[in-house]
C-alpha positions in Angstrom: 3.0 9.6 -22.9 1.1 7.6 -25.2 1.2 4.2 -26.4 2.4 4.3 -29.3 5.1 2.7 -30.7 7.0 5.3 -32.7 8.2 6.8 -29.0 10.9 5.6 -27.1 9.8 5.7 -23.3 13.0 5.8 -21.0 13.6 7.4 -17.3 12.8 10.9 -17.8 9.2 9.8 -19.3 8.4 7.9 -16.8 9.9 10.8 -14.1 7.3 13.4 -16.0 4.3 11.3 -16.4 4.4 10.4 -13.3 4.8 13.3 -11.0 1.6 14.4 -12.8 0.1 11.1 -12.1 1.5 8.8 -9.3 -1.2 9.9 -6.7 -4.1 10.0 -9.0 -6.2 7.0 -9.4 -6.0 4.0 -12.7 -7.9 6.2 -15.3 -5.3 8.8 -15.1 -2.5 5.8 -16.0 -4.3 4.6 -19.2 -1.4 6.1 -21.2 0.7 3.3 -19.3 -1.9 0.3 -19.1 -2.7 1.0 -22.9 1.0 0.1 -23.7 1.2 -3.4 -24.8 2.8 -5.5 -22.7 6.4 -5.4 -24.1 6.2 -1.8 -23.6 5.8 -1.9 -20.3 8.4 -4.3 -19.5 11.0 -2.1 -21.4 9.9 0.9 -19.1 10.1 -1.2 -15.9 13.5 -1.7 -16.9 14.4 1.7 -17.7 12.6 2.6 -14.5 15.2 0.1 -12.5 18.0 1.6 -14.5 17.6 4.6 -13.6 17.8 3.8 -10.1 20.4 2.0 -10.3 22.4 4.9 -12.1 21.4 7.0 -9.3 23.0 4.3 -7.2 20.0 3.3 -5.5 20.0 -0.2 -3.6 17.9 -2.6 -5.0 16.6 -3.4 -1.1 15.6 0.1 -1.0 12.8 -0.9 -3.5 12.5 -4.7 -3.9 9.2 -5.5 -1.5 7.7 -2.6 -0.6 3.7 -1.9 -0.6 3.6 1.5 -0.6 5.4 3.4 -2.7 5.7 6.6 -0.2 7.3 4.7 3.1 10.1 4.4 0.5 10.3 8.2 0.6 9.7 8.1 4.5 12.1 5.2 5.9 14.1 4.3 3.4 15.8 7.8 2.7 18.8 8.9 3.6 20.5 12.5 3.1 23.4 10.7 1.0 20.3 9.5 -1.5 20.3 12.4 -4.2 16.5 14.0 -4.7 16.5 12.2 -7.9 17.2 8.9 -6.7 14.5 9.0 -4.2 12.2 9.9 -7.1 13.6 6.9 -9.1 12.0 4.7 -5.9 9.1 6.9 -5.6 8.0 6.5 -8.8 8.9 2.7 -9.9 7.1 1.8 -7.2 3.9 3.3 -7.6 4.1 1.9 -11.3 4.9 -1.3 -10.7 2.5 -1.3 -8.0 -0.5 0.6 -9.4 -0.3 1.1 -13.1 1.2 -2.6 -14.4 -0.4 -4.6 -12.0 -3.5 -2.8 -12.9 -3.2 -3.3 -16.7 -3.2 -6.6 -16.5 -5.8 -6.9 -14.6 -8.9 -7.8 -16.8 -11.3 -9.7 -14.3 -13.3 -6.7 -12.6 -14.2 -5.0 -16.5 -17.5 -5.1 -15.6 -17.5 -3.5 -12.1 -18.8 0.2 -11.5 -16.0 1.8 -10.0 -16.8 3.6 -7.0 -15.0 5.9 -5.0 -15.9 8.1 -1.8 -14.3 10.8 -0.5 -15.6 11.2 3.5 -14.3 12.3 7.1 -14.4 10.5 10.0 -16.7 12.8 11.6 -18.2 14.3 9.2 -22.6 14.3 10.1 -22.8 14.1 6.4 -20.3 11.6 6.0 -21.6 9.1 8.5 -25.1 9.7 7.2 -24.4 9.0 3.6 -22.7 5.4 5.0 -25.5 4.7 6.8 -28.8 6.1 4.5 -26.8 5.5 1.0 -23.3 3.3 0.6 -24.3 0.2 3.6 -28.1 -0.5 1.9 -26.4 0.0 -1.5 -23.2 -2.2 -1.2 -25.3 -5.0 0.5 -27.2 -5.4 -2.9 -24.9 -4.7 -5.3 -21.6 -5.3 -3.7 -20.9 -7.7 -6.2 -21.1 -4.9 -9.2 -18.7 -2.4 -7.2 -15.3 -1.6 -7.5 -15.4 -0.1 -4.3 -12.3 2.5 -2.8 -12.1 4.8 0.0 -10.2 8.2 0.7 -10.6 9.6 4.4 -9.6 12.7 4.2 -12.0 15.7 3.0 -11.2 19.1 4.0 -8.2 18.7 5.7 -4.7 20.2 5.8 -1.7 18.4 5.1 1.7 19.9 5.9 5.2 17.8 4.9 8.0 18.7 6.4 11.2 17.9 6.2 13.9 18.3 9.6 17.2 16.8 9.9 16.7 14.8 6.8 13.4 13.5 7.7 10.1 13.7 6.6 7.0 14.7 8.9 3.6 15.5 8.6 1.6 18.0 10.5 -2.6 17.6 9.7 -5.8 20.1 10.6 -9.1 18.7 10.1 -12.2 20.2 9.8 -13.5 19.0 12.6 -10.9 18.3 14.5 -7.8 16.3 16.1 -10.4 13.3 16.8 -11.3 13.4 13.0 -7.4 13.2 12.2 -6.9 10.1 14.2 -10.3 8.3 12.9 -8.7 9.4 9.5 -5.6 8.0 10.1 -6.8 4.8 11.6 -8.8 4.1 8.2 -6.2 5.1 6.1 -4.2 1.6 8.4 -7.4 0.0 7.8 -7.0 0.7 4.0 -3.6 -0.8 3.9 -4.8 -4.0 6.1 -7.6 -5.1 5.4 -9.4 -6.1 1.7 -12.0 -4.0 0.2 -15.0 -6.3 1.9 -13.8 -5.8 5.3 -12.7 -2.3 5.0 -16.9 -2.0 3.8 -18.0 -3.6 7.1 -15.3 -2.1 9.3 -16.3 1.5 7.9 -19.5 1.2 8.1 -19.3 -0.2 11.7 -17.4 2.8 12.8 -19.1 5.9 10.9 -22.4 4.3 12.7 -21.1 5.1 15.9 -21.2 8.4 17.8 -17.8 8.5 17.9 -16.2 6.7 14.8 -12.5 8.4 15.5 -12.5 6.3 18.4 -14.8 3.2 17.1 -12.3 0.9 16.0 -11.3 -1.8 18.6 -15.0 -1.6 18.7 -15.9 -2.4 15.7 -13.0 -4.8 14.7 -13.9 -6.7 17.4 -17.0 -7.4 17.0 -16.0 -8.3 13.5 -13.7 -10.8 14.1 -11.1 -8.5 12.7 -7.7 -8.3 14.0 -7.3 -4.8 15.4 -3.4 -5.1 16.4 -2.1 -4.2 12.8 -4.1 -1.1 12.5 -3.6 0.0 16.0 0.6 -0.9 15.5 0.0 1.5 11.9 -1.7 4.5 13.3 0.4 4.8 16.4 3.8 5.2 13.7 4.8 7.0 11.4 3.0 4.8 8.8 0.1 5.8 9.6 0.6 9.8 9.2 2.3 8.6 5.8 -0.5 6.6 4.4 -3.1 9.5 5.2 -1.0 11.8 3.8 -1.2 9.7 0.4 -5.3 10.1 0.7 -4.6 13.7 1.1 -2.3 13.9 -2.3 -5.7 11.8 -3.7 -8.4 14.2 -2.4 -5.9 17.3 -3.9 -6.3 15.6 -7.5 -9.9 15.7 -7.0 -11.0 17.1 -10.6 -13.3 19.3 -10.1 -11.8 20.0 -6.9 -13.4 18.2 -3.5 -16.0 21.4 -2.7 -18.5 19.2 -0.3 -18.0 16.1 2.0 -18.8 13.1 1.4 -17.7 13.4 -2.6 -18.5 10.4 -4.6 -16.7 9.4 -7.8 -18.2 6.7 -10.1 -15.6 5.7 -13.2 -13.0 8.5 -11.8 -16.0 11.4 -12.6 -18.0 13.7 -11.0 -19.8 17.1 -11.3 -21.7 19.2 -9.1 -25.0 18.1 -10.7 -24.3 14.5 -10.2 -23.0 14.6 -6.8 -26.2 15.7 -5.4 -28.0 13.2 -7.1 -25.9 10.6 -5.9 -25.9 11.8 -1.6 -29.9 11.2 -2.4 -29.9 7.9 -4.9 -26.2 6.1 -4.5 -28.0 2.8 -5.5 -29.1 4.1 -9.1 -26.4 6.0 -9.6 -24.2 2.3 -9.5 -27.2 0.6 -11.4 -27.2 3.6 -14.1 -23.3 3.0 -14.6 -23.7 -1.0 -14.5 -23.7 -2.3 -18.5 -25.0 -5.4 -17.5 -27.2 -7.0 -15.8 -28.6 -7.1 -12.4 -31.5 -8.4 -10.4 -31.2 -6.0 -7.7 -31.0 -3.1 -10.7 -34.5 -4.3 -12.5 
C-alpha cells in the first residue's frame, strides 16, 4: 500500500497491510508515514468506520497505549474476530505509524535496536563491554529501543474467551520474569531511564531478580513495574516483544542481536558485539566529537 494518490485506501487496506506489519518496527510503515497527511487522516477515519460498522464501542479504543491489551481486556465473545481486529489495528496505527510520521525532530538519530535476554552471559556482557560505554558518549546520536525476549517461546492461548500466554526461555523461568519485568519497564519508563535501569540490572548476577534493586537506587519508582509484571499486562506486553523478535529479518540466530536503521546481517552483527561505538559513529551523517 503505497502512497500514491491514484488508490483509494479504506478498511480492508489498512486490515492487510497491517497484519503484515503492526508488530514490526517504523521502517516497515513507510508506505503509511509516506502518505501525505490528508491521506492519513482519511484512513484513520476509515479505520474508525470500520469499527464502528463492526459495532465496536468507541471506549473500547479511545485512550489506550497499547494496542494488544485491547485484544486482552477489552474483548468479549459477543465482539466478532473482525471487530477486534478493527481495535487491534487502529490502534497500533494511530499509535505507531501517524504519530511517527509526523515526527521529524530525531532525523538525525542512529536508530538502534537490541535484541537480548535477561540472563543471557552474552547479553549482559554486551551491556556492560559495548551499549553502557557507548550510550554514555553518544546517547545523544541514538535512537535507542529494546526487545527482551531472544530465544524464547511464546504460546497464546485462548480458554473460555480469554487470552493467555504460556513462555519457555532459554535459560529459564527466572529469565521469563526478568523479561517480563523489562518489557513493564518498557511501557513505564522513557528511553533514558530504561538505559540506566537495564544496564543496572543486566550488571547484576542476577538481573531477573535486580529490579527493586536497581530502581531504587535510581530514584525510580518501582511500584508501576512491579503492579505490570505481577498481571496480565505484563505477559501481554512481552508477548508483543516476542511478535517483534519473530519479524527479525534475517531471523534472530544469536543473542544479543543488534539492529542499526531496522538492518542487520550476520557479517555485521559480529562486528558490532566487538565495536558497538563505531558501528553508531559509521551510521551517524553528521557530526560528532566523540566520533572524530
Amino acid at each position: 500500500m503505497a502512497g500514491g494518490k491514484s488508490k483509494k485506501a479504506g478498511p480492508r487496506d489498512m486490515i492487510e497491510y497491517m497484519t503484515c506489519r503492526m508488530w514490526v518496527d517504523l521502517e516497515s510503515c513507510k508506505g503509511l508515514t509516506e502518505m501525505s497527511q490528508s491521506e492519513r487522516n482519511k484512513l484513520v477515519l476509515d479505520c474508525w468506520k470500520c469499527m464502528v460498522d463492526e459495532r465496536v464501542k468507541m471506549d473500547d479504543a479511545v485512550g489506550t497505549t497499547d494496542a494488544i491489551v485491547v485484544l486482552v481486556f477489552r474483548t468479549s465473545p459477543t465482539m466478532s474476530t473482525n471487530g477486534v481486529l478493527c481495535v487491534v489495528l487502529c490502534v497500533a496505527f494511530l499509535r505507531v505509524c501517524v504519530d511517527a510520521g509526523d515526527n521529524e525532530t530525531g532525523a538525525a538519530k542512529v536508530p538502534v535496536k537490541v535484541y537480548f535476554e535477561s540472563l543471557c552471559p552474552d547479553s549482559k556482557s554486551f551491556f556492560r563491554r559495548q551499549l553502557t560505554p557507548a550510550y554514555e558518549q553518544l546517547q545523544d546520536i541514538m535512537d535507542l529501543s529494546f526487545v527482551p525476549f531472544g530465544k524464547a517461546l511464546a504460546r497464546p492461548r485462548l480458554r473460555n474467551g480469554r487470552v493467555t500466554f504460556e513462555f519457555e526461555c532459554q535459560h529459564g523461568q527466572r529469565e521469563c520474569q526478568g523479561n517480563r519485568i523489562m518489557s513493564c519497564a518498557q511501557r513505564v519508563l522513557g528511553q533514558h531511564d530504561q538505559m540506566r535501569l537495564f544496564s543496572c540490572m543486566m550488571a547484576t548476577p542476577d538481573p531477573s531478580g535486580a529490579g527493586r534493586q536497581c530502581t531504587e537506587k535510581l530514584g525510580l519508582d518501582w511500584a508501576p513495574i512491579e503492579g505490570c509484571s505481577s498481571r496480565k499486562l505484563g505477559a501481554v506486553l512481552l508477548y508483543m516483544n516476542g511478535r517483534k523478535t519473530a519479524a527479525l529479518e534475517p531471523k534472530l540466530y544469536f543473542v544479543p542481536t543488534v539492529t542499526i536503521a531496522g538492518e542487520y546481517s550476520r557479517d555485521t552483527l559480529s562486528s558490532r558485539l566487538r565495536s558497538f561505538k563505531q558501528a553508531v559513529c559509521d551510521a551517524y551523517t553528521g557530526y560528532h566529537p566523540n566520533c572524530a
